[in-house]
N, C-alpha and C positions, 0 to 999 in steps of 0.2 A: 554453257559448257565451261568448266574450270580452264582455265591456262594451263595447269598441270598434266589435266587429261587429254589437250590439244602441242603438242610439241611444237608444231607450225607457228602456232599463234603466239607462243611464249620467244620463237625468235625473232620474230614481226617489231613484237612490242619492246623488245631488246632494241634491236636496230634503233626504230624510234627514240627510247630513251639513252640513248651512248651521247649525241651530241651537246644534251642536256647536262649530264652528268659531270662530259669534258668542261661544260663551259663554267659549273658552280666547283667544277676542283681547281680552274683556272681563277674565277673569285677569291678562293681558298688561299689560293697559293702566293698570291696579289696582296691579303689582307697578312698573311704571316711577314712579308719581306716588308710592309710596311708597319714596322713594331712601335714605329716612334709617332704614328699618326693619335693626334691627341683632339676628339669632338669637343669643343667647345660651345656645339647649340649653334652660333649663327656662323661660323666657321670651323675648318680643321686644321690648328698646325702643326707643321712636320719639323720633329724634334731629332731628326735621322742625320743633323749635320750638328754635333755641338763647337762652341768656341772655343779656344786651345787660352785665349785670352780671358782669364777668369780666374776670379780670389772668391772667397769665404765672406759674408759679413763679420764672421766672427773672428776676431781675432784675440781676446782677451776673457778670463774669468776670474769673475768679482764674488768675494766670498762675503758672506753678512751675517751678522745674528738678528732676531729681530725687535727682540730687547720685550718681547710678549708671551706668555703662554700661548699651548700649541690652540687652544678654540679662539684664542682671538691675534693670534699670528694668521689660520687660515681666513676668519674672517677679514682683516682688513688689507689681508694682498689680493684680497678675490671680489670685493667691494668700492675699494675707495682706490685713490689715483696712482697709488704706489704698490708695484708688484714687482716680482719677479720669477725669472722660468722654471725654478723649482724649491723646492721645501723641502727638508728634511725635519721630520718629525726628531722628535728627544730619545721617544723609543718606538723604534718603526716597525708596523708588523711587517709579517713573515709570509711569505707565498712560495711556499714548494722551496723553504729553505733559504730565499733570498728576501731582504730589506724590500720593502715599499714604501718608494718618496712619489711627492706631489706633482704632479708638470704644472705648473700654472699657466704658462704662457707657450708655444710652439716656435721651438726654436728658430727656427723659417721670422718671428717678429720679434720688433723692440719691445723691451719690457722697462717699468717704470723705475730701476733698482739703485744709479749709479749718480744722478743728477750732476751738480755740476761737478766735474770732474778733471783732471788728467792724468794721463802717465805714457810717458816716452813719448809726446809731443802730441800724443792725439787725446783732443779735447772730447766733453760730452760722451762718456762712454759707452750712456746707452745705445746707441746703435752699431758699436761693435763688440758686444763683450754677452756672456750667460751669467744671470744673475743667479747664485745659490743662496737662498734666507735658510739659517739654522733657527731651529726652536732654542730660545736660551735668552735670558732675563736680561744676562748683561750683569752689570755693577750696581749694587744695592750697598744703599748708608747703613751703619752697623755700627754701636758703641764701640767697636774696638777700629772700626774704619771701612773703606770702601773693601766689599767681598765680589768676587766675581763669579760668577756661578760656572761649573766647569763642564765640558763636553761630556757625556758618558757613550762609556766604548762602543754601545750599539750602535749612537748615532754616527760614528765617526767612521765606525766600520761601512754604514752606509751611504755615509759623505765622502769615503775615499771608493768604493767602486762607482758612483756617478762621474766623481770629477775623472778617475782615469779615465772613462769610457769618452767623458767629451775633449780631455785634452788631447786622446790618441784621436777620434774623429778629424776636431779639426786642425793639428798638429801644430798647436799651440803650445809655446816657448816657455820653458822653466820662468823666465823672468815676468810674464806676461800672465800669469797665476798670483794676483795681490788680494788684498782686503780693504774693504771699503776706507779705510784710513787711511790706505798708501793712494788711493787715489782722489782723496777728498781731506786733507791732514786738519786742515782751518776749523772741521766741523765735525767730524765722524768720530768712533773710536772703534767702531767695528768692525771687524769682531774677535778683538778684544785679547790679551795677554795672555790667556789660557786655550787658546785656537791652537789645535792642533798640529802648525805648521811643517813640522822635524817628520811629526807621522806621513804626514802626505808629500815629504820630500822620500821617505826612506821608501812610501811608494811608486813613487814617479811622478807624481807631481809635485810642481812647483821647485823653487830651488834654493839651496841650503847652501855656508859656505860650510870649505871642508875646514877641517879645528886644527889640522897640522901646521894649515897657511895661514889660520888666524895665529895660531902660536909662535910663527918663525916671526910673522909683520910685527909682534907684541917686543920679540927678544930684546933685552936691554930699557923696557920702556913697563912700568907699573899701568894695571888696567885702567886708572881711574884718574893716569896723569892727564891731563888737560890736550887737547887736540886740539891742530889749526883749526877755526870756523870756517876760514873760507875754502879751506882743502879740501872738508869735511864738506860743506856744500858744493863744492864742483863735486867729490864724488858722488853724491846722493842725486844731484842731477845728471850724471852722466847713467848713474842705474835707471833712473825713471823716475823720481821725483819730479813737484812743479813748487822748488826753493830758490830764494832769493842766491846769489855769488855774489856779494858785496862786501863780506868777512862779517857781516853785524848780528851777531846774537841778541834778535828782536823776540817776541812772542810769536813769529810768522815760525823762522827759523827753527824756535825748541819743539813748537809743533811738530814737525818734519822728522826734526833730530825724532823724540818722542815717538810720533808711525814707524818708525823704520825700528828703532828699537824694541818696542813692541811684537814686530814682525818677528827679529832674530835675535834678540836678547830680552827677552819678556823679564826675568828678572829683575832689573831698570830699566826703568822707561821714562826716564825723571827728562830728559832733551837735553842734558848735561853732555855737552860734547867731549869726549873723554878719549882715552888712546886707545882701550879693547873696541868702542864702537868704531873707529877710524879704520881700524883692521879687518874690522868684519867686511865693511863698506870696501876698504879693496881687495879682501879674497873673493866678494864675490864678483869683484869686476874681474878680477883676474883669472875667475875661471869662466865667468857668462860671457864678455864683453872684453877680451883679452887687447892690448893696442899692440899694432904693428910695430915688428922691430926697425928702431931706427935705422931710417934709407931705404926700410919697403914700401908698397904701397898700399899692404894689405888687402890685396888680390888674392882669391884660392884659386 
């Protein structure tokens, strides 16, 4: 006879299943309040208490060209020893309207992009910084002289929404946005005099000085008069350089001078210590890296 057609028996079997039911919604309710419970197979750990004490691996991003077209740019960051976390193609397609670049590596590991390195005292950059490789040849020999091949707008358009998206993540500092040159001067030139740098300041990335305080620092003094070297190297090591302060204009030295200029005077980039590069160098300290007024202690 059906339960349906039996009223009696349909309460019977009620009864029965109610302490059942209690006990799997009590399971239920156990398994929701534990959100942070993570299986790991030969244990489970509860992730329901995090640390208040904790930073980022990443602190820095390192911009590159790769000095390759794009089938043998993707081939030898995906192959051989040297890689980094993403790629931007030259001209990227399009999905539902937006660029698509490359992840190569996850962000969560080191990638091979930055080798020996420094800037602002921290050595070896691969294990704090996102390496971006651009598709882009670089500098080729030419009867008339060295050409550099220049970003096209796609790309750039697609290089400035990544890098916003990772320097708002991980709230990475105007200053702490460079290119391979600024943190490698001895050996690198990447990526290179025609990098978009103004663009990805006007977008929020990275940092620019402002032209008023390079203009006032300039007043009374010709762009191309002659600057102290060792002035000129304290401040390029107080920005984040890794330059001698000895005053000596060595080949160590113009390298340096040279990266930095490249950076934010791409025009020349000759290492010729000069008064508009001295300028630049303290507007942008004096707006990044401001010094305390004499007798504070530079406390906020």
């Amino acid at each position: 006879m059906s339960v349906f057609r039996d009223p009696r028996r349909f309460v019977r079997q009620g009864r029965r299943l109610a302490p059942r039911v209690a006990a799997l919604l009590g399971v239920l309710a156990l398994a929701a309040c534990a959100t942070g419970m993570t299986d790991r197979g030969a244990y489970f750990a509860d992730t329901n208490h995090p640390a208040q004490g904790v930073d980022s691996r990443v602190r820095f991003l390192v911009m590159h060209y790769t000095a390759l077209d794009e089938a043998d740019s993707l081939r030898v960051l995906t192959t051989e020893a040297v890689s980094a976390h993403y790629l931007v193609p030259a001209d990227p397609p399009l999905r539902d309207g937006r660029p698509v670049v490359w992840q190569l590596v996850p962000e969560s590991q080191r990638a091979w992009h930055a080798g020996r390195s420094e800037w602002q005292g921290t050595t070896e950059l691969n294990a704090a910084s996102i390496g971006i490789e651009n598709v882009n040849i670089g500098p080729r020999r030419t009867p008339q002289g060295v050409v550099w091949q220049p970003y096209p707008p796609a790309q750039v358009r697609a290089l400035i929404r990544l890098a916003q998206d990772i320097v708002t993540r991980y709230r990475i500092p105007p200053t702490r946005v460079v290119g391979h040159s600024d943190i490698a001067p001895q050996r690198k030139l990447d990526p290179g005099p025609l990098f978009p740098w103004k663009q990805l300041y006007e977008a929020g990335v990275g940092a620019w000085p402002d032209p008023q305080t390079v203009k006032a620092d300039l007043a009374g003094r010709a762009p191309d008069a002659p600057a102290d070297v060792r002035g000129l190297q304290l401040k390029l090591a107080r920005y984040g350089y890794d330059v001698p302060t000895d005053g000596v204009l060595d080949a160590r030295t113009r390298r340096v001078f040279a990266a930095f200029q490249m950076h934010f005077r791409p025009a020349d980039y000759s290492g010729t210590p000069d008064a508009q590069t001295d300028a630049i160098a303290q507007a942008l300290l004096d707006k990044y890296m401001p010094q305390p007024e004499p007798g504070k202690d530079g406390t906020r």
